[in-house]
PyMOL commands that place a pseudoatom at each C-alpha (Angstrom):
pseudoatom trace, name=CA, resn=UNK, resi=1, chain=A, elem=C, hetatm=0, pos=[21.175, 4.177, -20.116]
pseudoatom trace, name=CA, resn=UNK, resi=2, chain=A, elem=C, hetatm=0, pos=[21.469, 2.190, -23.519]
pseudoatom trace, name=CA, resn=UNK, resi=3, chain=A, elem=C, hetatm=0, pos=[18.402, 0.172, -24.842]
pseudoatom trace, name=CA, resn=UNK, resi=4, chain=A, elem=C, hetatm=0, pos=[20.432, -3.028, -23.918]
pseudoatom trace, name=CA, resn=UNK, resi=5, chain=A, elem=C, hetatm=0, pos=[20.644, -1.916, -20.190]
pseudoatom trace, name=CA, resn=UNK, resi=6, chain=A, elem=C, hetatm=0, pos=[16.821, -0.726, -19.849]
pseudoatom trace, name=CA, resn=UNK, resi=7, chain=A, elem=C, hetatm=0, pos=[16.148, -4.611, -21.072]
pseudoatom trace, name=CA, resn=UNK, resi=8, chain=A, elem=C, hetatm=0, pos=[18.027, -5.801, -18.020]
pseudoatom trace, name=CA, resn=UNK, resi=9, chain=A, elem=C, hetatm=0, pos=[15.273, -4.528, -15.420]
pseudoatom trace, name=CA, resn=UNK, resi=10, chain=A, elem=C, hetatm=0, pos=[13.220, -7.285, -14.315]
pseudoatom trace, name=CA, resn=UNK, resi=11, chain=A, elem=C, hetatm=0, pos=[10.271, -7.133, -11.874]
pseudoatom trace, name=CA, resn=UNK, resi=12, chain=A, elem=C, hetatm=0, pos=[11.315, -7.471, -8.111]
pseudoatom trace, name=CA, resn=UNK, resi=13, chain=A, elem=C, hetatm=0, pos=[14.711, -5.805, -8.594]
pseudoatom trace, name=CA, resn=UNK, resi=14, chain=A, elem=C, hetatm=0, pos=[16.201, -3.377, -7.086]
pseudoatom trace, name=CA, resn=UNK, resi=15, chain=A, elem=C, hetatm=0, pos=[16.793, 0.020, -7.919]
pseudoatom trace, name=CA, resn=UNK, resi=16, chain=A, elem=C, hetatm=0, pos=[17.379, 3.391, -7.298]
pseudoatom trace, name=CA, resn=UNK, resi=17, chain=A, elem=C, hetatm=0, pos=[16.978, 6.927, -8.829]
pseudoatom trace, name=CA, resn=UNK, resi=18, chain=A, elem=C, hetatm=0, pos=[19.486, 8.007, -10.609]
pseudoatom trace, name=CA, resn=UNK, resi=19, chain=A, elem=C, hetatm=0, pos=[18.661, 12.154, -10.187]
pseudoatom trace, name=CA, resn=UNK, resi=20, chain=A, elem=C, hetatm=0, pos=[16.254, 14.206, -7.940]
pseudoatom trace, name=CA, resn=UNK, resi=21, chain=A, elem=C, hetatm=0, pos=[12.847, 13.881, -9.075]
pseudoatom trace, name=CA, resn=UNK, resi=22, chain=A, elem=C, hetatm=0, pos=[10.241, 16.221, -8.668]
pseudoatom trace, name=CA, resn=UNK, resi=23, chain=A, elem=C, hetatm=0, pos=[6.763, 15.316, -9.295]
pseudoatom trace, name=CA, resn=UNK, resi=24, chain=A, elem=C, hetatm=0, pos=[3.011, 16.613, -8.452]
pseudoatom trace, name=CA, resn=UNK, resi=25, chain=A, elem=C, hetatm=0, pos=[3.402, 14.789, -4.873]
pseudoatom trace, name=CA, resn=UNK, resi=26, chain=A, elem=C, hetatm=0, pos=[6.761, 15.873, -3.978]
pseudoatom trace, name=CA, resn=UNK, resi=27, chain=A, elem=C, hetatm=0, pos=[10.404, 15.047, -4.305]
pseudoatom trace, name=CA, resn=UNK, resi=28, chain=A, elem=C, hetatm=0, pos=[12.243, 11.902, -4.790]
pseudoatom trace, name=CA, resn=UNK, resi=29, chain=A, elem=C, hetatm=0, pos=[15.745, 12.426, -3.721]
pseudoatom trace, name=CA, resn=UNK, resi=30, chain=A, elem=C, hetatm=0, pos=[19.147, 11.079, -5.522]
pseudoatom trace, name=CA, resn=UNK, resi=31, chain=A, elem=C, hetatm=0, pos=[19.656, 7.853, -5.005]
pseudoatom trace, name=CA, resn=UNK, resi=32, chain=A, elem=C, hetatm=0, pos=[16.770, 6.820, -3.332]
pseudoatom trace, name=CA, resn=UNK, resi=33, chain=A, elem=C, hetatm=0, pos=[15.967, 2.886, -3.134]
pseudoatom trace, name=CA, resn=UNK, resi=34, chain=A, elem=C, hetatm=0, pos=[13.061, 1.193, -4.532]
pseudoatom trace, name=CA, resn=UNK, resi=35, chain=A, elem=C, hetatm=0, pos=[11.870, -1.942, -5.748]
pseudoatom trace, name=CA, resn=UNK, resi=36, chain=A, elem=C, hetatm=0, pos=[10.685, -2.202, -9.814]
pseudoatom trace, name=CA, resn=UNK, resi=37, chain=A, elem=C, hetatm=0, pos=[7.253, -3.125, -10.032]
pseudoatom trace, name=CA, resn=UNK, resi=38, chain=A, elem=C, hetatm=0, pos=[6.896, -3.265, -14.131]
pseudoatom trace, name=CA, resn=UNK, resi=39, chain=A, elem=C, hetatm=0, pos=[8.079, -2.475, -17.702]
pseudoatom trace, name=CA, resn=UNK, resi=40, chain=A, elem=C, hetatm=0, pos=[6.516, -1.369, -20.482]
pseudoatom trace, name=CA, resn=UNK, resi=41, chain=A, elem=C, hetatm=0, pos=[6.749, 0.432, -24.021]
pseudoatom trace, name=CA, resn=UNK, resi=42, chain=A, elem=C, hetatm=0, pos=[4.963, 3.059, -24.880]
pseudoatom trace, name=CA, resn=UNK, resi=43, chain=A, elem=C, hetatm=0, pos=[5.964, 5.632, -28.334]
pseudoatom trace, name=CA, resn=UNK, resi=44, chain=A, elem=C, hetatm=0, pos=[8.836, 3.518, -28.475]
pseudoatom trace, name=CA, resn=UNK, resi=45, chain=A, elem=C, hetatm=0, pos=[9.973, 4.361, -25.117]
pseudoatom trace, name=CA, resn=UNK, resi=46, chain=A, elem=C, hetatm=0, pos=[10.211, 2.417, -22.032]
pseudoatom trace, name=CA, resn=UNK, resi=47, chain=A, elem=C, hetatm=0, pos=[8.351, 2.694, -18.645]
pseudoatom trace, name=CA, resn=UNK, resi=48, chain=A, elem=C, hetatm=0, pos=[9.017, 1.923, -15.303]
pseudoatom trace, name=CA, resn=UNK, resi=49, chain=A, elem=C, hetatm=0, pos=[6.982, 1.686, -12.598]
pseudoatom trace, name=CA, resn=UNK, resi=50, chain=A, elem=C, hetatm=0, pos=[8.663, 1.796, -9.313]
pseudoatom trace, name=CA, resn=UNK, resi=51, chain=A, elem=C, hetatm=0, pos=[7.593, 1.310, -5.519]
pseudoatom trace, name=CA, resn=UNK, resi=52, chain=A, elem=C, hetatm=0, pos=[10.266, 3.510, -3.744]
pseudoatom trace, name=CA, resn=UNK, resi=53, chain=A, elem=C, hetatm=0, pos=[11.205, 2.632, -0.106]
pseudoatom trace, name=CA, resn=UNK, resi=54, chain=A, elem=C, hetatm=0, pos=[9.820, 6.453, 1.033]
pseudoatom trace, name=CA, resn=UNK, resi=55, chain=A, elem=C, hetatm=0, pos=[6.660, 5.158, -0.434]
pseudoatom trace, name=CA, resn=UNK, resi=56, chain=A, elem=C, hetatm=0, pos=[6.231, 6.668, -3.782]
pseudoatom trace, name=CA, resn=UNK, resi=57, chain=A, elem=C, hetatm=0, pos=[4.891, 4.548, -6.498]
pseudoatom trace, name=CA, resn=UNK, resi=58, chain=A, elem=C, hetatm=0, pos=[5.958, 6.470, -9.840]
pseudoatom trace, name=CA, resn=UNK, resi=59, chain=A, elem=C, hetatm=0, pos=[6.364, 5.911, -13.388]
pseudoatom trace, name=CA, resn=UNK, resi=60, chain=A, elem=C, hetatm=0, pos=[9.741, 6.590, -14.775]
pseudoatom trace, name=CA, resn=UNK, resi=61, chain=A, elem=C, hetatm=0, pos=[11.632, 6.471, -17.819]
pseudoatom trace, name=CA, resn=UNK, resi=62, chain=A, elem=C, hetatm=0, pos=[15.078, 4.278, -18.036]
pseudoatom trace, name=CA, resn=UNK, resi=63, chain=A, elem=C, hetatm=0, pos=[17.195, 7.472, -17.268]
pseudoatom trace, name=CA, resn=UNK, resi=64, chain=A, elem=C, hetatm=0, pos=[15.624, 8.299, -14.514]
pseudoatom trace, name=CA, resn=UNK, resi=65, chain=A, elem=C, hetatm=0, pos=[16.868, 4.965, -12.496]
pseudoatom trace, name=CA, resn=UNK, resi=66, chain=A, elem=C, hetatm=0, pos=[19.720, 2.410, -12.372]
pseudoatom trace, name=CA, resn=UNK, resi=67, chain=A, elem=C, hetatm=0, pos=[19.902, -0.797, -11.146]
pseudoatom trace, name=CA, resn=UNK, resi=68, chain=A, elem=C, hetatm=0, pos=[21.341, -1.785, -8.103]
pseudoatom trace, name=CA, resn=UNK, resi=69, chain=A, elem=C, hetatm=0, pos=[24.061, -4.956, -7.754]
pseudoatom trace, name=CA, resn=UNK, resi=70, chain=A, elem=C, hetatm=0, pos=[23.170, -7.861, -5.869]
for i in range(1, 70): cmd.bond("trace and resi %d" % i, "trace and resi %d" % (i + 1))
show_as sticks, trace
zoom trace
């Protein structure tokens, strides 16, 4: 995902994970829906947190999602 792209999240929209993602609670499948919560930089990289629909709250980085077309 190119800088330009991670700048077109905005809160409320919808996304999805763009791999499997493993993390201390479990497993987020591929292409699992959720909703973005917020953005942020941090070390000149940029967060996302995301509410999935399995009900998961993580924090991800832009590769790790893609957005989903209205």
């Amino acid at each position: 995902m190119t800088r330009e792209t991670a700048t077109s999240f905005i809160p409320g929209m919808r996304c999805c994970s763009a791999r499997t993602i493993v993390f201390g609670g479990g497993i987020v499948q591929r292409a699992a829906l959720g909703t973005l919560v917020s953005q942020r930089e941090n070390l000149g990289r940029t967060l996302f947190t995301v509410d999935f629909d399995s009900g998961q709250r993580l924090i991800l980085f832009a590769h790790e999602i893609e957005p989903i077309a209205a």
